[in-house]
GUFI-620828 format. One record per residue (C-alpha): residue in three letters; x, z, y. Coordinates in steps of 0.1 Angstrom, whole numbers, plus 5000, padded with zeros to 4 digits. Last residue first. Layout:
! residues N
ALAXZY;...
//
This chain:
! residues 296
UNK326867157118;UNK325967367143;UNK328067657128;UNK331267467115;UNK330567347154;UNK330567677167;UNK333967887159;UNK336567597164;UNK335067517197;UNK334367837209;UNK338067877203;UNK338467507220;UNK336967617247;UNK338867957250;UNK341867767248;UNK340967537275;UNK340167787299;UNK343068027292;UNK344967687302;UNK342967657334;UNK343667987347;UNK347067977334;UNK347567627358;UNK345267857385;UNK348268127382;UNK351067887389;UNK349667697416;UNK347967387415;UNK349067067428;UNK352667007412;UNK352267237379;UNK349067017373;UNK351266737366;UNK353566967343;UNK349967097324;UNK349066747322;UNK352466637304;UNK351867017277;UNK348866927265;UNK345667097282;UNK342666907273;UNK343766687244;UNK346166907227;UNK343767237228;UNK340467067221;UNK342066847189;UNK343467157175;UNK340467377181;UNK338567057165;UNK340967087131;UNK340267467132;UNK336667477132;UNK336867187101;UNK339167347082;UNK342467237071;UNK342667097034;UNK344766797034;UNK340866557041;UNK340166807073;UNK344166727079;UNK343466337079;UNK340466377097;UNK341766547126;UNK344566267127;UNK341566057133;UNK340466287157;UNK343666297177;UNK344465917183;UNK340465907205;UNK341366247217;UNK344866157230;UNK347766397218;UNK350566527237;UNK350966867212;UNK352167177231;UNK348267267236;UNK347467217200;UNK349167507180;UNK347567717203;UNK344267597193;UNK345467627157;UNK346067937156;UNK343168027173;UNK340767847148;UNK343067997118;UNK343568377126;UNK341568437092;UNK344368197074;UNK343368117039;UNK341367787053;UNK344167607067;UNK345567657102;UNK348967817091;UNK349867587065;UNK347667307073;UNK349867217108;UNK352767287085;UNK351967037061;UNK350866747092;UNK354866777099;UNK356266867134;UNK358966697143;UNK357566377158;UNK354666527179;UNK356966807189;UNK359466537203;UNK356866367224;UNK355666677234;UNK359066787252;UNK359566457266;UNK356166377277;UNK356266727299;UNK359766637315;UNK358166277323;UNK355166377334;UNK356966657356;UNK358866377370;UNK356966147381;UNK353866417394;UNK354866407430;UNK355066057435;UNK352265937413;UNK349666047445;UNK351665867470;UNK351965527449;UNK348365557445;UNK347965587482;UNK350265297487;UNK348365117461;UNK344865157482;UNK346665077515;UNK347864737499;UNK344064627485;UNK341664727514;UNK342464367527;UNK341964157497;UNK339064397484;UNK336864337520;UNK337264497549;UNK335564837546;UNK334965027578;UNK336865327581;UNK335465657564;UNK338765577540;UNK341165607568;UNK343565327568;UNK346465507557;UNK346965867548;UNK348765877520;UNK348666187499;UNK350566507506;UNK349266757477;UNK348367107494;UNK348467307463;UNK345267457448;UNK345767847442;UNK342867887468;UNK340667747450;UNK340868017418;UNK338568237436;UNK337468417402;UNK334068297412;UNK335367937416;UNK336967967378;UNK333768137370;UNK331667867376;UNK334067587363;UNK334167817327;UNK330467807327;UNK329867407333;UNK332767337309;UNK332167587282;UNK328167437278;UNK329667067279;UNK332467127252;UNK329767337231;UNK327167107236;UNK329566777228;UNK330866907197;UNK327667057178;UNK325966677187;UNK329266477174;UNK329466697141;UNK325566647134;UNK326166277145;UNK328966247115;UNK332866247109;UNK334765967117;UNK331865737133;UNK330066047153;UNK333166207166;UNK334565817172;UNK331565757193;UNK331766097215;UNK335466037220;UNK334865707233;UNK331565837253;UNK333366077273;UNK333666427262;UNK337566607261;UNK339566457288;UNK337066367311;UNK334966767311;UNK338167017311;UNK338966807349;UNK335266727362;UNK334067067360;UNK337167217380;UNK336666957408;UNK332867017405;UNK333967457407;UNK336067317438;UNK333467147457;UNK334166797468;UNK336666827501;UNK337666457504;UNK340966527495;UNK340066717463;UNK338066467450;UNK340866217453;UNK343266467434;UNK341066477406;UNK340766147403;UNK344866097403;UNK344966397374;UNK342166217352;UNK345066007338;UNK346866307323;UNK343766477307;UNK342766097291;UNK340165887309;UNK337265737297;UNK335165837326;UNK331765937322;UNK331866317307;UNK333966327333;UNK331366227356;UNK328566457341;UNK330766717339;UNK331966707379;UNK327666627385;UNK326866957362;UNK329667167382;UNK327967087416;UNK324167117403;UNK324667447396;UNK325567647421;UNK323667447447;UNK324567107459;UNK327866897468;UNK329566567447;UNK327166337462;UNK327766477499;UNK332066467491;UNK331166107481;UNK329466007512;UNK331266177535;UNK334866047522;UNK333765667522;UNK331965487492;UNK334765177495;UNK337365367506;UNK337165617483;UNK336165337452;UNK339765137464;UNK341665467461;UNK339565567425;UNK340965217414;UNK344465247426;UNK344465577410;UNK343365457378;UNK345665187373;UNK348465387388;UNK348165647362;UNK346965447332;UNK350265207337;UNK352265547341;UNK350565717312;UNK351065457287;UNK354565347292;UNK355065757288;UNK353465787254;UNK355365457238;UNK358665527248;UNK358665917240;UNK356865847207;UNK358965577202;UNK362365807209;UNK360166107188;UNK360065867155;UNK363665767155;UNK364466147161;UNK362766197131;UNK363665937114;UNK367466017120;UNK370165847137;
//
């Protein structure tokens, strides 16, 4: 067997041990923190005008060290309880690609100039492209997701012992119709991952290319790579020669809408709100690409 395909097996192995332990051990905690806060109270803290919807979502991603795969069972709890689509849409391009992991490596690997231009672009695109996602009327693509409905979560608590089993179970409902479109979507990125050499990525990203930024955002989106692994692989092809706009359009692309999230979301939203969402991400991570060499 070859290294290559010894390479993609661990990469398989490794990426989708990851996500199912992340899965379940976020969406057992956001089941316990529904039916601790209640429905009402979180679907009340989540509304507001046009504006202050979207920055809350942002503001909570921006929060949550999650990567795009693991904010999937948060997302599906704000759903539930009815939180405003364009905070629903906020919160899903903002956790993948701006909490304060990704924010702290930005600024250690590279500098706080870099970190600053990367975070105002990411935020700015994420509160306008949730706006115009509900303006396009992009809720009513959203699939209705059976979820487990035990023990209502406006019902009084009764301590962590007891809300404990009905908080798996709904974690156990929310994985069950994502299993194996995370799997089929780890499989195929896994193996790009391991086949495709850093020289090609500089090839047709690097600095002679004019179509470089969106090249390379393209490039990105079949590529399962977490933010806090992607930037230091960022640096390694700013150091081979690829420039800086396109090594964050890469990063942008892969993080917020690799190929396992995009199967995920295949099983709650319908088809043309997953292209929604992907045109979303690219156009980010164009901005992306285009700004920070800019800010910076």
């Amino acid at each position: 067997m070859s290294e290559t395909w010894i390479e993609t097996i661990k990469t398989f192995g490794t990426i989708a041990v990851e996500l199912v332990l992340l899965f379940f051990a976020v969406a057992f905690i956001v089941a316990l923190l529904q039916r601790r806060l209640g429905e009402k109270r979180i679907q009340l803290w989540l509304a507001g005008g046009k504006m202050a919807a979207p920055l809350k979502g942002a503001v909570l991603g921006a929060l949550t060290p999650f990567c795009s795969c693991s904010t999937l069972p948060m997302l599906m709890g704000m759903l539930k309880v009815g939180a405003p689509f364009r905070a629903a849409a906020a919160f899903l391009i903002a956790s993948p690609l701006m909490n304060p992991i990704i924010l702290g490596i930005t600024w250690i690997l590279f500098d706080w100039k870099v970190m600053v231009g990367y975070a105002l672009v990411v935020f700015a695109g994420t509160i306008v492209l949730s706006l115009a996602l509900e303006a396009l009327g992009m809720e009513k693509y959203v699939r209705r997701v059976k979820v487990s409905a035990e023990g209502h979560s406006d019902a009084p608590w009764q301590g962590i012992k007891a809300e404990a089993r009905p908080a798996w179970d709904q974690a156990v409902s929310f994985f069950k119709p994502l299993a194996i479109p995370m799997l089929i979507g780890v499989s195929i990125g896994a193996f790009i991952y391991g086949a495709v050499p850093e020289t090609f990525l500089t090839s047709v990203a690097g600095p002679d290319n004019l179509f470089a930024v969106p090249v390379a955002a393209l490039i990105g989106i079949p590529l399962y790579i977490r933010t806090e692994s992607a930037l230091p692989i960022g640096l390694a092809l700013n150091s081979a020669g690829m420039g800086l706009g396109p090594v964050f359009a890469l990063i942008i692309g892969g993080a917020g809408a690799s190929l396992p999230e995009l199967s995920m979301l295949a099983a709650i939203f319908k088809p043309r709100l997953v292209g929604a969402y992907v045109a979303s991400i690219l156009a980010v991570a164009v901005a992306g690409g285009l700004l920070i060499p800019l800010l910076v």
